[in-house]
C-alpha positions in Angstrom: 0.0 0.0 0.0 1.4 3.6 -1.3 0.1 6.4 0.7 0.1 9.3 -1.2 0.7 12.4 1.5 0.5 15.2 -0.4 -2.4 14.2 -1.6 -3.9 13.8 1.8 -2.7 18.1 2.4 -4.1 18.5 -1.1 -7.5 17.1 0.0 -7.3 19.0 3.2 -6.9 22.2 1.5 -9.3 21.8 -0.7 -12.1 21.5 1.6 -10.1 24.0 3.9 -11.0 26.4 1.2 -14.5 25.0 0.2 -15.3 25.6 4.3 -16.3 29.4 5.0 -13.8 32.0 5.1 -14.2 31.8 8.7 -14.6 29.0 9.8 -11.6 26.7 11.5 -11.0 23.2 9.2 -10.4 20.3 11.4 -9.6 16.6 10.4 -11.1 13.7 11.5 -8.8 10.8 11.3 -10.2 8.0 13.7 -10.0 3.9 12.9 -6.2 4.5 12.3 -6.9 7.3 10.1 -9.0 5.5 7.9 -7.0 2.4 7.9 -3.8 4.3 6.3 -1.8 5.0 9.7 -3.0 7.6 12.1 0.4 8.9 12.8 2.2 10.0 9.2 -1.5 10.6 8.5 -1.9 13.2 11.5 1.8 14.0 11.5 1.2 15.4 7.8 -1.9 17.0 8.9 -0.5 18.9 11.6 2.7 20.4 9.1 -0.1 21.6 6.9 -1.8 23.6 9.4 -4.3 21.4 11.0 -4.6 22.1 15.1 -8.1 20.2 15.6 -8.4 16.6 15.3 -11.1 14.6 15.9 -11.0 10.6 16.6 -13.1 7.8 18.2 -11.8 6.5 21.1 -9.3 7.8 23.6 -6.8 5.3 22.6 -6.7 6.9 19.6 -6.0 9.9 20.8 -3.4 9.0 22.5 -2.2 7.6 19.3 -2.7 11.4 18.0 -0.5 12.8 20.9 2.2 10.9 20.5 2.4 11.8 16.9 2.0 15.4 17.1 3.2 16.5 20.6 1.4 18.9 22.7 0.1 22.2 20.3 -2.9 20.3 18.7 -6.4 20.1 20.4 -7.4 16.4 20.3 -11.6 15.6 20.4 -12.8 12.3 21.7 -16.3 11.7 19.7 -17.0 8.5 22.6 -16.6 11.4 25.3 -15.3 10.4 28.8 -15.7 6.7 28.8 -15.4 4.6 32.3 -11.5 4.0 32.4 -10.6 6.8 30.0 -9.9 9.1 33.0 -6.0 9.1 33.7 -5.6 8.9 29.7 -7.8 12.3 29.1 -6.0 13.9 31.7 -2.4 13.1 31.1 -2.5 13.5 27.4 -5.1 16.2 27.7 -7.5 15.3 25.3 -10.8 16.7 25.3 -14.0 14.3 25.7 -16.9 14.9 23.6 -19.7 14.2 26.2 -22.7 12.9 25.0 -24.8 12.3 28.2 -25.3 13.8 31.5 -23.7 10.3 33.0 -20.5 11.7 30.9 -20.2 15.0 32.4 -20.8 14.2 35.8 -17.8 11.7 35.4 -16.0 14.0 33.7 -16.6 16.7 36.4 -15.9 14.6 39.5 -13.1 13.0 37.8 -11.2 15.9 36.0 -12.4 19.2 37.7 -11.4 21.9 35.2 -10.2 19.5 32.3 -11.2 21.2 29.1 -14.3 19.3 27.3 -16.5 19.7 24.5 -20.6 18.6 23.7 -22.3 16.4 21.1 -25.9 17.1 20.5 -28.3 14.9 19.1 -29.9 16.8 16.4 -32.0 13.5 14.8 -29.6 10.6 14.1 -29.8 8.9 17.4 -26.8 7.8 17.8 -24.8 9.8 19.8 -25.1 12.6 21.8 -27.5 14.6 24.0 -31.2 14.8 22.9 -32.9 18.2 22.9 -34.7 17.6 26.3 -31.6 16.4 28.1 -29.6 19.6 26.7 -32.2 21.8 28.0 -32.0 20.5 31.2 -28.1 21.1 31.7 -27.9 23.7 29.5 -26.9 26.1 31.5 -24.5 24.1 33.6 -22.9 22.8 30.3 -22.1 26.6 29.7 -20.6 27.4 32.9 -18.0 24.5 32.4 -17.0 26.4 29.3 -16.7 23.8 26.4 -14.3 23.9 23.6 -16.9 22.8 21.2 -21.0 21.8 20.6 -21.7 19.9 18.0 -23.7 17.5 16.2 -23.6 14.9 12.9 -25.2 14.8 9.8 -26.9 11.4 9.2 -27.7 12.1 5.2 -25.1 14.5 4.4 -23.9 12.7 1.5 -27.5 13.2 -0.1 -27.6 17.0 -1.0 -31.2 17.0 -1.3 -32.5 14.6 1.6 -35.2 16.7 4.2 -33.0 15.3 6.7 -30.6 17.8 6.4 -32.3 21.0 6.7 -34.1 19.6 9.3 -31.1 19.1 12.0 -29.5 22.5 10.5 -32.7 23.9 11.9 -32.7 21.4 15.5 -28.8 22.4 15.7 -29.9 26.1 15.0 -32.3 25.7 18.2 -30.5 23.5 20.7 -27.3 26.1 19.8 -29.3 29.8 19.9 -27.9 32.4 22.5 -24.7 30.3 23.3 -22.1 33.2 22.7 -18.6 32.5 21.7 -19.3 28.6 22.1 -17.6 27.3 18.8 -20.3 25.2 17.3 -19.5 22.3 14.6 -21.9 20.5 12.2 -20.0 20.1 9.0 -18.0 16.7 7.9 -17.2 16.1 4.2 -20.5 16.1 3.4 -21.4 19.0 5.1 -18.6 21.1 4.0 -20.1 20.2 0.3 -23.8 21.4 1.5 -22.7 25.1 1.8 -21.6 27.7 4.4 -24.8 28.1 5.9 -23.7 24.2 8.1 -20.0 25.5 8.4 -20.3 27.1 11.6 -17.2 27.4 13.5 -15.8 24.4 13.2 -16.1 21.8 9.6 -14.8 18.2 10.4 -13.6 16.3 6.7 -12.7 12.6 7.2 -13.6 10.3 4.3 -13.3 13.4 1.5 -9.1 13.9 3.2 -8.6 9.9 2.0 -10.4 10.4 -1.6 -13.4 9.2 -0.9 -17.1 10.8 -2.0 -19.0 12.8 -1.4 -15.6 14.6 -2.1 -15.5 14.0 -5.9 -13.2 16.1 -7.1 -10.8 14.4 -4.1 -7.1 13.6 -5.0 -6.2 9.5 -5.1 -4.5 9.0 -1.6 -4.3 4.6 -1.8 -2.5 2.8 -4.3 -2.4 -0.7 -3.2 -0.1 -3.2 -5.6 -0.4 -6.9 -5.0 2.4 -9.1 -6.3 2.1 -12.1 -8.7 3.2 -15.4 -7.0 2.6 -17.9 -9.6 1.2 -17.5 -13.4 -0.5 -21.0 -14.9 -2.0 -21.8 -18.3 -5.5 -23.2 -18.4 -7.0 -25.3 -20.8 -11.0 -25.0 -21.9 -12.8 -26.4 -19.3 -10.4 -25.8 -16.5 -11.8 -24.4 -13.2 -10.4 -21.7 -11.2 -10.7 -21.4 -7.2 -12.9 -22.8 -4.5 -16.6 -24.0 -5.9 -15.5 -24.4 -9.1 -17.4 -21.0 -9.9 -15.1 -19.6 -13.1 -14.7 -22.1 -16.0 -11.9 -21.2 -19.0 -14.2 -21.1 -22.0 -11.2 -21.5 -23.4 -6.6 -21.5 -23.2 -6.3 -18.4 -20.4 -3.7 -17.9 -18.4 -4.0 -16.9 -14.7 -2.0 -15.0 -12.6 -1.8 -15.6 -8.8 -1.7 -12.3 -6.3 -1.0 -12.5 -2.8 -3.7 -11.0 -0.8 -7.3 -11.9 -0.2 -10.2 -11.1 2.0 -8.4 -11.8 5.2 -6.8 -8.3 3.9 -9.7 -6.4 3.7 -10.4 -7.6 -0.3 -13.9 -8.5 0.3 -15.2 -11.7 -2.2 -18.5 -10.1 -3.4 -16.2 -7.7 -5.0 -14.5 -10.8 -7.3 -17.1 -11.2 -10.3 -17.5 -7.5 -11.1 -13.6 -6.3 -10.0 -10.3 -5.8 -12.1 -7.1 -5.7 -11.2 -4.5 -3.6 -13.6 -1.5 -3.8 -15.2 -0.6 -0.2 -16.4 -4.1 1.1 -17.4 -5.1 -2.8 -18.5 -7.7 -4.3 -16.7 -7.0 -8.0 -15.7 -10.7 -9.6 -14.3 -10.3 -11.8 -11.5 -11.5 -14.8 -11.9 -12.7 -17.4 -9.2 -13.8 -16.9 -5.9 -11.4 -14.3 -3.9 -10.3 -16.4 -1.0 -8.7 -15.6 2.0 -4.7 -14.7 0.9 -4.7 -15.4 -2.5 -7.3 -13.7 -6.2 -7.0 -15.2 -9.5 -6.6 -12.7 -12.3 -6.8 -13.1 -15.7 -3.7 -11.6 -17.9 -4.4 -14.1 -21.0 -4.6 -10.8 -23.4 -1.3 -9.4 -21.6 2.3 -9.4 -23.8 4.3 -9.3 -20.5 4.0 -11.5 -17.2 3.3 -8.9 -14.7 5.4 -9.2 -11.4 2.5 -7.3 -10.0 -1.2 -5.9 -10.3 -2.9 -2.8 -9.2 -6.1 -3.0 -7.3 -6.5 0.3 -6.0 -4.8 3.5 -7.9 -6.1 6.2 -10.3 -7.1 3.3 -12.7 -10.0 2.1 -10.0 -10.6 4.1 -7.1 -11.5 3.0 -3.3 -15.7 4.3 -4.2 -15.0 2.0 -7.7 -14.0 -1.0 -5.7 -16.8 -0.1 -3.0 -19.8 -0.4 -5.6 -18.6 -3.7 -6.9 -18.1 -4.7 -3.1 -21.7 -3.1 -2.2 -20.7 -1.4 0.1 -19.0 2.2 0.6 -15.6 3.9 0.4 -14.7 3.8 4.4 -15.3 0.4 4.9 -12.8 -0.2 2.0 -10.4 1.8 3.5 -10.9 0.9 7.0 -10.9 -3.0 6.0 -7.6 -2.9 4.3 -5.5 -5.0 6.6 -2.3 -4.8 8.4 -0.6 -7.4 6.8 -0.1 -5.3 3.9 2.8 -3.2 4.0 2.5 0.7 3.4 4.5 3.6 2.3 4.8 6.9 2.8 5.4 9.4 0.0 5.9 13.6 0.0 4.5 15.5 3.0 
């Protein structure tokens, strides 16, 4: 796996500028920043300009801090967790607290630790709903939080209802809060317009090249070597359950990698690999370290073949898959080996 750096900045800076004029561009770069490494992910980040980073779990956090150092603000979306305490407070993240349980433990636990608020606005996932905000409302704003904000659930649909509608529940639960910095936008968000930019936008998936950020840079080239190259004869089957047949001579080349790398087999019957701009169709069931690929129309044995690059991008493979871009990216495994280029 290549992981293309300045590509990442490029993507950053892109919706950096696509955010109002404003507004403060974060990144969010949680499940090991998308799969591709969270620390030369974040440690790029940061030398572009990025100070707010946003991640799941405390542990990634710390992950974060270690990368970084101390001059970045780091935002847990899980909030103050039971067992996250002495990890909040010595790395001095910041807990997005998403119940009243949460900031009484955060308050008896770390009096004075900075924190910040998710709101439920109509996703229902996590986050405090409008009653409950009500009801510590005024509390919440006398421990002065960093940040309020909520998620878009259909952000990546520019004309779904759902969207104006929690623009106009955030608007609400957020009215009269002063110099609060309030955050709604992700990718998708950013892409809706400056009226959900707020203070703070939030890109993940559209940093890594994935939609709803269509004019994103390619971040993942992933190259899988050839281990073995056979001739088949018509007839000949290819893989478990005999489910490809040779209609007639083909030869098949052998990658190493399979769906215990994130490759996932309902991709196999609609999926290519390349070799240059060629597509090679895999052929066969894609089993657990190994695809079959097709290179009978090749002049050349390849020593190796492209799955992911600007041939076939991560949203390409993700159709065929039925599925979407993150859980490509998030799936791809560790066995695979990744470099870093520019940045």
């Amino acid at each position: 796996m290549t992981v293309d750096l300045d590509a990442l900045v490029a993507n950053w800076r892109a919706l950096d500028a696509a955010s109002s004029p404003e507004t403060e561009t974060g990144a969010v770069i949680k499940a090991n920043g998308y799969g591709l490494g969270v620390q030369p992910v974040a440690r790029a980040l940061a030398r572009a300009g990025v100070r707010r980073f946003f991640v799941a779990v405390a542990e990634e956090g710390a992950a974060v801090r270690e990368a970084v150092g101390p001059n970045v603000e780091i935002n847990v979306f899980s909030g103050h967790m039971r067992g996250d305490t002495d990890m909040i407070g010595d790395l001095n993240l910041i807990p997005m607290l998403n119940s009243v349980d949460q900031m009484l433990r955060h308050v008896e636990a770390l009096p004075g630790h900075p924190l910040g608020i998710q709101l439920d606005t109509g996703m229902n996932r996590l986050g405090m709903e409008p009653e409950e905000w009500m009801a510590v409302r005024e509390t919440a704003l006398d421990l002065s939080p960093n940040l309020i904000m909520s998620h878009l659930a259909c952000a990546d649909e520019p004309d779904h209802p759902m969207n104006i509608r929690q623009l106009r529940q955030f608007k609400a639960m957020t009215s009269g809060l002063g110099g609060v910095p309030l955050s709604l936008a992700a990718t998708g968000g950013i892409l809706l317009g400056p009226e959900y930019h707020f203070d703070v936008t939030r890109p993940g998936v559209g940093l890594f090249g994935g939609l709803p950020f269509a004019d994103a840079e390619p971040v993942v080239r992933l190259d899988l070597p050839v281990i073995q190259i056979r001739e088949l004869e018509a007839g000949e089957t290819v893989g478990y359950g005999n489910t490809w047949t040779a209609p007639d001579r083909t030869v098949i080349a052998t990658v190493a990698a399979g769906y215990a790398d994130g490759i996932h087999r309902l991709m196999g019957p609609r999926t290519s690999l390349y070799a240059g701009d060629t597509p090679c169709p895999v052929r066969g069931r894609i089993s657990m370290d190994l695809i079959g690929v097709d290179i009978t129309h090749l002049t050349e044995e390849p020593q190796g073949l492209t799955l992911l690059g600007p041939q076939q991008t991560v949203d390409v493979i993700a159709e065929n898959a039925q599925t979407i871009g993150y859980e490509v990216l998030t799936s791809l495994g560790g066995r695979m080996s990744r470099r870093y280029k520019g940045a």
